[in-house]
C-alpha positions in Angstrom: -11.0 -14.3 -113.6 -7.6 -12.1 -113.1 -4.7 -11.8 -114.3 -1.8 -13.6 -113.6 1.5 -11.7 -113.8 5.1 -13.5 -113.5 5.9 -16.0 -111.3 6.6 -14.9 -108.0 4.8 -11.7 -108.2 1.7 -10.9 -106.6 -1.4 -11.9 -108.6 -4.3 -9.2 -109.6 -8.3 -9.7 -108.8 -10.2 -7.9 -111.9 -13.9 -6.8 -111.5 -15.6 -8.1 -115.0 -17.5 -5.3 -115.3 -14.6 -3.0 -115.5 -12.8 -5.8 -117.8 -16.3 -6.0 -120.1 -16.8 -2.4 -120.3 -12.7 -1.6 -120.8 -12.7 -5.0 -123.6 -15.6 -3.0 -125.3 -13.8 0.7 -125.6 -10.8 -0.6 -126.6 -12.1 -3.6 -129.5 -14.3 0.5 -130.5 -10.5 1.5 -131.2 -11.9 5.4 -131.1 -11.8 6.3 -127.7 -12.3 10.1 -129.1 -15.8 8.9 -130.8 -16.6 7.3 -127.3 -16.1 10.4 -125.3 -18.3 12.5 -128.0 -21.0 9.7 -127.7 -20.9 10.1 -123.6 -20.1 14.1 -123.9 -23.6 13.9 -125.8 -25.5 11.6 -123.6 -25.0 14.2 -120.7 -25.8 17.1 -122.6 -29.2 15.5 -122.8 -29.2 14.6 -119.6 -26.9 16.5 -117.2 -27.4 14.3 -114.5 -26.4 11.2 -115.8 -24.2 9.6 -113.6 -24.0 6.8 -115.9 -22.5 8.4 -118.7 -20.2 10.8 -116.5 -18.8 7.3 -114.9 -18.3 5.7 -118.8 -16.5 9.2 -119.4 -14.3 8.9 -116.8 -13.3 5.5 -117.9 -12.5 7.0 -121.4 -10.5 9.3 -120.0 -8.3 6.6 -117.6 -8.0 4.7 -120.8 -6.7 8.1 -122.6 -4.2 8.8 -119.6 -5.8 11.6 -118.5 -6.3 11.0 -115.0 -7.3 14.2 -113.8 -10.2 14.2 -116.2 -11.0 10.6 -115.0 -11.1 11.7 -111.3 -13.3 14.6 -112.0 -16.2 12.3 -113.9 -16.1 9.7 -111.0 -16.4 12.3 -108.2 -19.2 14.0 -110.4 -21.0 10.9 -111.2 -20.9 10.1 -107.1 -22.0 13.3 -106.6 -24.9 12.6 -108.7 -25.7 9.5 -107.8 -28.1 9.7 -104.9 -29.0 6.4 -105.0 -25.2 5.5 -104.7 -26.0 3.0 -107.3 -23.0 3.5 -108.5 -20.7 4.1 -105.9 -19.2 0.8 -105.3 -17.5 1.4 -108.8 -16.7 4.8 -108.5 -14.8 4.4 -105.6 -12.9 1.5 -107.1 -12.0 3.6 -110.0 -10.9 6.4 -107.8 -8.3 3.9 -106.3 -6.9 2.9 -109.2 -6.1 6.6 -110.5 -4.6 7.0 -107.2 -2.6 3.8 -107.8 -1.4 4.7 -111.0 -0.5 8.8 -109.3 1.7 6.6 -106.5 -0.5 7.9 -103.6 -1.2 4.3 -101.9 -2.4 6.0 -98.6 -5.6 7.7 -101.0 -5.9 4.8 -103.1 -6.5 2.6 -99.7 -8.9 5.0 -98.2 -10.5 4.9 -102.0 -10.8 1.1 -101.6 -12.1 1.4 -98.2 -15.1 3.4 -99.3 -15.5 1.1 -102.0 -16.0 -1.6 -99.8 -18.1 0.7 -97.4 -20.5 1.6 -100.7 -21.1 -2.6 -101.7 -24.9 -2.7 -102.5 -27.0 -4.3 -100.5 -28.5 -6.1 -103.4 -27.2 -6.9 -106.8 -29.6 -7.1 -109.8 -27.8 -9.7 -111.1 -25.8 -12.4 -109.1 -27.4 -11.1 -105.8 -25.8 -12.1 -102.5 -23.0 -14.0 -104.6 -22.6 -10.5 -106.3 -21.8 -9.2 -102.9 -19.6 -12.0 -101.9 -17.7 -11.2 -105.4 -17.3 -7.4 -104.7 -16.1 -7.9 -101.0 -13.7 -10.6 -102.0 -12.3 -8.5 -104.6 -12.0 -5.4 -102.7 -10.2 -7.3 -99.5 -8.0 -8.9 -101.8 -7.3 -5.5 -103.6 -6.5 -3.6 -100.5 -4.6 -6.6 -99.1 -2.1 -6.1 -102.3 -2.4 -2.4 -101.3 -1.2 -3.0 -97.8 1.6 -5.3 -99.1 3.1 -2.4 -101.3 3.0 -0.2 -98.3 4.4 -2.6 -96.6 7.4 -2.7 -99.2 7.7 0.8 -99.6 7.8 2.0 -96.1 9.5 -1.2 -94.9 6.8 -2.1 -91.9 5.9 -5.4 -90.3 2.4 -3.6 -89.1 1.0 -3.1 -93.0 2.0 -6.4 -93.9 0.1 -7.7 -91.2 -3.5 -5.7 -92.4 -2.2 -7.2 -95.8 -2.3 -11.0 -94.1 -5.7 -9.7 -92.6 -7.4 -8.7 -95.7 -6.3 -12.0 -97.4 -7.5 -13.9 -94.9 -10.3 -12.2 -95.1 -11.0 -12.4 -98.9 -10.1 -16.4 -98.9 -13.5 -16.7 -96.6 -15.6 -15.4 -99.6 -14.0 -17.0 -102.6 -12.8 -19.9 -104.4 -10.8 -18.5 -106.7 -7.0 -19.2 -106.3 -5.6 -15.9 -106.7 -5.8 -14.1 -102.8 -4.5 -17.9 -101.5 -1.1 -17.2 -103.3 -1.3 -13.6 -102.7 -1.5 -14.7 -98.9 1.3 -17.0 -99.7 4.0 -14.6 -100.7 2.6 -12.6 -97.8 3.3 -15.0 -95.5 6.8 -15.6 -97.1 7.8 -12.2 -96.4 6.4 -12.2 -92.5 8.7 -15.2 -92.0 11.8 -14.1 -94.0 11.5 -10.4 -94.2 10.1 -7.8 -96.7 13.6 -7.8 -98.4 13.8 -11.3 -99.2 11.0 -10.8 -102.1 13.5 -8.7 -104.0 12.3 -6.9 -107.2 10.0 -10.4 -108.2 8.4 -9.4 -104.8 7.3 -5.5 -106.7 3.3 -5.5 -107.7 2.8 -3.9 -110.6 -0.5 -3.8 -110.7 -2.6 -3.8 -107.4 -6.5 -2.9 -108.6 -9.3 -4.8 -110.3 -9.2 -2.4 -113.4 -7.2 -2.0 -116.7 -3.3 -1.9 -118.2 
């Protein structure tokens, strides 16, 4: 799980269900035929959040962010339930990653982690374990481009924070040696990391 980019560069957490459902549209190769199948679904049913989330996901695969933004936020809007809000959210961030607005893709990542179900059909409390130790690790990389950008000591310290705290929750590898280069900069300074130091991608989500 994740993907690893070059050496020295801060490493990605992916959520599979936004790899699955992105691995699926894309092996379709008609992205076009996708958004007439979800246009139709909602037609049917108007209320759909499902099918307005899928669409928006068509539409971030297109490039068309604003169209993207405006299915999530109509999908959370009609989701009552907030069944669906954990991905939404998560989904919003990314756009917001890909815009260059890291302050609204952090408060984006923050409600993700504020909308986690309590339960998860499948995997359960190891679900939630999964989506919180994703989501620190994602806003920890977050922080650390802030960091980077506005040259402050203070976010890369929430970046250390949210490492630490997605370490507690996971095996997986990849928010240790996040924390690592995050550590490296604390001791030598932000400027030491150089251009190997840039994250290119910061979101569980897709190219």
């Amino acid at each position: 799980m994740g993907c690893f980019l070059k050496k020295g560069r801060i490493k990605e957490d992916k959520d599979k269900v936004f790899i699955l459902i992105s691995l699926i549209l894309v092996m379709v190769g008609d992205l076009s035929s996708k958004i007439w199948e979800f246009q139709q679904e909602i037609e049917k049913d108007p209320d759909n959040f499902t099918a307005h989330h899928n669409l928006g996901i068509c539409h971030y695969l297109k490039g068309d962010l604003d169209s993207a933004e405006e299915k999530y936020r109509l999908s959370l809007e009609l989701d009552v339930e907030r069944k669906m809000a954990y991905m939404n959210h998560v989904e919003l961030s990314e756009v917001h990653v890909r815009r260059g607005n890291l302050d609204l893709a952090i408060q984006e990542a923050e409600n993700a982690i504020d909308s986690i179900p309590d339960f998860f059909v499948q995997g359960g409390d190891d679900g939630r374990k999964i989506c919180f130790a994703q989501s620190y690790n994602s806003l920890g990389l977050l922080f650390f481009n802030k960091a980077k950008r506005d040259s402050n000591r203070d976010f890369l310290m929430s970046a250390k924070e949210y490492l630490e705290k997605s370490l507690e929750l996971t095996k997986d590898p990849t928010p240790r040696e996040n924390l690592e280069l995050v550590n490296e900069a604390l001791e030598k300074g932000l400027l030491s990391l150089g251009s190997e130091g840039q994250v290119e991608k910061i979101l569980p989500g897709r190219n």
